[in-house]
BAFI-3210 file (N, C-alpha, C; in Angstrom, 3 decimals, decimal comma, padded with zeros to 6 digits):
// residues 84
n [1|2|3|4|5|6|7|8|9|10|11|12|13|14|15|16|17|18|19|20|21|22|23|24|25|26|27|28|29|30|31|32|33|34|35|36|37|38|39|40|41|42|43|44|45|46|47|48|49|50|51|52|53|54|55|56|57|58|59|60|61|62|63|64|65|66|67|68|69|70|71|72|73|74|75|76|77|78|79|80|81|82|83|84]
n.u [107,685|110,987|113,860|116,989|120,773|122,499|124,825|128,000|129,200|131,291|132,044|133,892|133,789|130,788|130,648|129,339|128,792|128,065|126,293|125,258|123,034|122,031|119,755|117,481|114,297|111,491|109,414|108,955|108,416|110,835|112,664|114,756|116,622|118,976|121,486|123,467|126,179|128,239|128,586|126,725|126,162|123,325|122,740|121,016|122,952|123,005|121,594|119,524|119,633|117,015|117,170|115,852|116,296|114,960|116,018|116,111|113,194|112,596|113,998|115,376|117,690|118,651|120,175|121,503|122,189|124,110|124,477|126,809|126,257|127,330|130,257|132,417|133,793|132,083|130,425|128,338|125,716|123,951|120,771|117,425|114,025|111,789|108,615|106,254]
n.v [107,152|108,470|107,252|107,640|107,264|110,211|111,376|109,814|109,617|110,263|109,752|111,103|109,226|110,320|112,830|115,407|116,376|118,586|119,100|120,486|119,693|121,136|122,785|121,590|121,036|122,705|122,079|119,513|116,936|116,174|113,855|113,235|110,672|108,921|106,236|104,112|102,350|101,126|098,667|098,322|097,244|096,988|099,655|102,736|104,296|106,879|110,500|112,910|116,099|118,361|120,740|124,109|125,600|127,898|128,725|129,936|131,453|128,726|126,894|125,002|124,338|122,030|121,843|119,829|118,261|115,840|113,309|112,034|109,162|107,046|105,661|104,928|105,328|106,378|105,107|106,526|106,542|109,143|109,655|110,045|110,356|111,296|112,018|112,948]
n.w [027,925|028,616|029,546|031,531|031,960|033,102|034,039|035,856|039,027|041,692|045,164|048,347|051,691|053,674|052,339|050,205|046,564|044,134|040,843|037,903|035,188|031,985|029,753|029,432|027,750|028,676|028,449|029,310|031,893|034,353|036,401|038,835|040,241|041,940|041,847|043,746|042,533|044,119|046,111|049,525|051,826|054,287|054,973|054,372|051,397|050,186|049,688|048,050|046,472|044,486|042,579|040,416|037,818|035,775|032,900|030,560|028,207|027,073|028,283|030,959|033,966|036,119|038,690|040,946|044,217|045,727|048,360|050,246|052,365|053,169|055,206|053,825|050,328|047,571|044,117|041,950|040,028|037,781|037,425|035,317|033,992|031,985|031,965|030,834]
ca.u [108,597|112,435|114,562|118,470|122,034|122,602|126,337|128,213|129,944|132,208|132,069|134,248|132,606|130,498|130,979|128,602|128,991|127,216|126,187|123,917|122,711|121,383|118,757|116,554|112,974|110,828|107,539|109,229|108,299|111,953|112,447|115,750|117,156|120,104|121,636|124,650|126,893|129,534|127,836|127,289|124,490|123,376|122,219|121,198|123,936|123,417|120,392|119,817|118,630|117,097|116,910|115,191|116,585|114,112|117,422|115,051|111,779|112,237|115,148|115,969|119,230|118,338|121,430|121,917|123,318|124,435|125,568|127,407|125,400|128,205|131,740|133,420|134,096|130,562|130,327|126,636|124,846|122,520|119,366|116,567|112,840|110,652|107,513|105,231]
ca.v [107,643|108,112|107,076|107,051|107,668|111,469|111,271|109,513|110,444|109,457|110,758|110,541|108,927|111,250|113,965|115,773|117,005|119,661|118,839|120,588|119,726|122,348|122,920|120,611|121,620|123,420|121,882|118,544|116,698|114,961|113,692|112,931|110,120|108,464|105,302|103,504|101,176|101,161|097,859|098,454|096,225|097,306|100,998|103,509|105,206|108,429|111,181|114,145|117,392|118,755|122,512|123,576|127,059|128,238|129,289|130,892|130,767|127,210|125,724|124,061|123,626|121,127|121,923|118,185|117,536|114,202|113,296|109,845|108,266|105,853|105,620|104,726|105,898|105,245|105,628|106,935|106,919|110,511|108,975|110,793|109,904|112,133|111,509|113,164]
ca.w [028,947|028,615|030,941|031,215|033,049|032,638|034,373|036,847|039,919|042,970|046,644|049,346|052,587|054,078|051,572|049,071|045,552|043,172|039,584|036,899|033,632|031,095|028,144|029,272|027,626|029,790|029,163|029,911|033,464|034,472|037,738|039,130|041,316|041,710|041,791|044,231|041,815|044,824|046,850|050,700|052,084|055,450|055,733|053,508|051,186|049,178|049,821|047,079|046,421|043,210|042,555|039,265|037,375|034,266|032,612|029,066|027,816|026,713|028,354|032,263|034,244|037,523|039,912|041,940|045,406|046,050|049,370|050,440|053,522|054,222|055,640|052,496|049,174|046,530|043,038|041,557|038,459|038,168|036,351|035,179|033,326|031,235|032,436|029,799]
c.u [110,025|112,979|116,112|119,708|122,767|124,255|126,485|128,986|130,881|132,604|133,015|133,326|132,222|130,524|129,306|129,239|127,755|126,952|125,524|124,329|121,984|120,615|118,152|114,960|112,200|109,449|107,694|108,978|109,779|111,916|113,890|116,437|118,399|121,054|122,656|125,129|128,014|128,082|128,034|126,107|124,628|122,293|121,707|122,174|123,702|121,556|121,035|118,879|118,231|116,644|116,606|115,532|115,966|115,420|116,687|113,938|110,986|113,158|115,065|116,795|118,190|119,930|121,166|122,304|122,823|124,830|125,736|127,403|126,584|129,231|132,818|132,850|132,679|130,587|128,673|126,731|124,169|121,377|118,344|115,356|112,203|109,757|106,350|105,978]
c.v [107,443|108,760|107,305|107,996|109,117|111,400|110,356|109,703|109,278|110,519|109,834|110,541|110,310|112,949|114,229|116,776|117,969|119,353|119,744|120,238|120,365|122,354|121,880|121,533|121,436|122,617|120,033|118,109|115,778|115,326|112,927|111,977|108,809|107,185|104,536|102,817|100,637|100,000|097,911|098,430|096,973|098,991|101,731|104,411|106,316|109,066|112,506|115,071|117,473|120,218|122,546|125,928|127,090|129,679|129,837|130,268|129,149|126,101|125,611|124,031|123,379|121,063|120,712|118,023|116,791|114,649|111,546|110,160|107,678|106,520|105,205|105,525|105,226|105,902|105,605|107,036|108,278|109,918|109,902|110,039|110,810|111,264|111,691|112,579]
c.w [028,445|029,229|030,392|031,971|032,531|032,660|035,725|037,614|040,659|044,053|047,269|050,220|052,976|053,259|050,575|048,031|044,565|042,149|039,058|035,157|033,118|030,170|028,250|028,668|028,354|029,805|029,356|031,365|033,497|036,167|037,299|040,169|041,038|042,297|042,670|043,246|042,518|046,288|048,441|051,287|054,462|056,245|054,439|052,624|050,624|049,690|048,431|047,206|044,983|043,091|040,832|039,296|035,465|033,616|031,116|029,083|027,688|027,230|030,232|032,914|035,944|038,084|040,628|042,773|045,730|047,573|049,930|052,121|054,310|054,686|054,413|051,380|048,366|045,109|043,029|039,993|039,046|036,816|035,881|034,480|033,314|031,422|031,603|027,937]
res [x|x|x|x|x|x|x|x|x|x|x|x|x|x|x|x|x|x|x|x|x|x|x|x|x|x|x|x|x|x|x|x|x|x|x|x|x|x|x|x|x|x|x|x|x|x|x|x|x|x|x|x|x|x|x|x|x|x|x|x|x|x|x|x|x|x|x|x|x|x|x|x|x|x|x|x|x|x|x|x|x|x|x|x]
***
C-alpha cells in the first residue's frame, strides 16, 4: 500500500474549497480522506466529497470538496492510499 499527503489546504470557518489532482493511473484503487492539523476538540470539523473524472485511457483527475465543520479558521492535509 502507499500512502501519503497529496496537498494541503486552509478554510475559512464554515466555508468549502475545490481541489483536483491529475494523471493518477487508472487501474489504481486510491481513496481519499482528509486530515484536520488546525486542533478543535469538541465536535466534528471538516466533511468531503470525492468526484472521479477518467480524464484518458490510462490516466484519473479526483476533483475534492473540503468543507470546514467549525466556526473558525482549519488547516487540512488531503491524504490519499493506493490500495492495490
Amino acid at each position: 500500500m502507499r500512502v501519503g499527503t497529496q496537498f494541503t489546504g486552509r478554510l475559512p470557518a464554515g466555508q468549502s474549497g475545490r481541489w483536483f489532482t491529475h494523471s493518477w493511473p487508472s487501474d489504481w484503487h486510491v481513496t481519499w480522506y482528509f486530515m484536520p492539523t488546525t486542533p478543535a476538540p469538541g465536535a466534528p470539523e471538516l466533511e468531503w466529497e470525492v468526484e472521479v473524472e477518467r480524464a484518458s485511457a490510462s490516466a484519473v483527475t479526483y476533483w475534492l470538496t473540503v468543507r470546514n465543520l467549525s466556526s473558525a479558521p482549519m488547516d487540512f492535509e488531503g491524504r490519499y492510499a493506493v490500495l492495490n
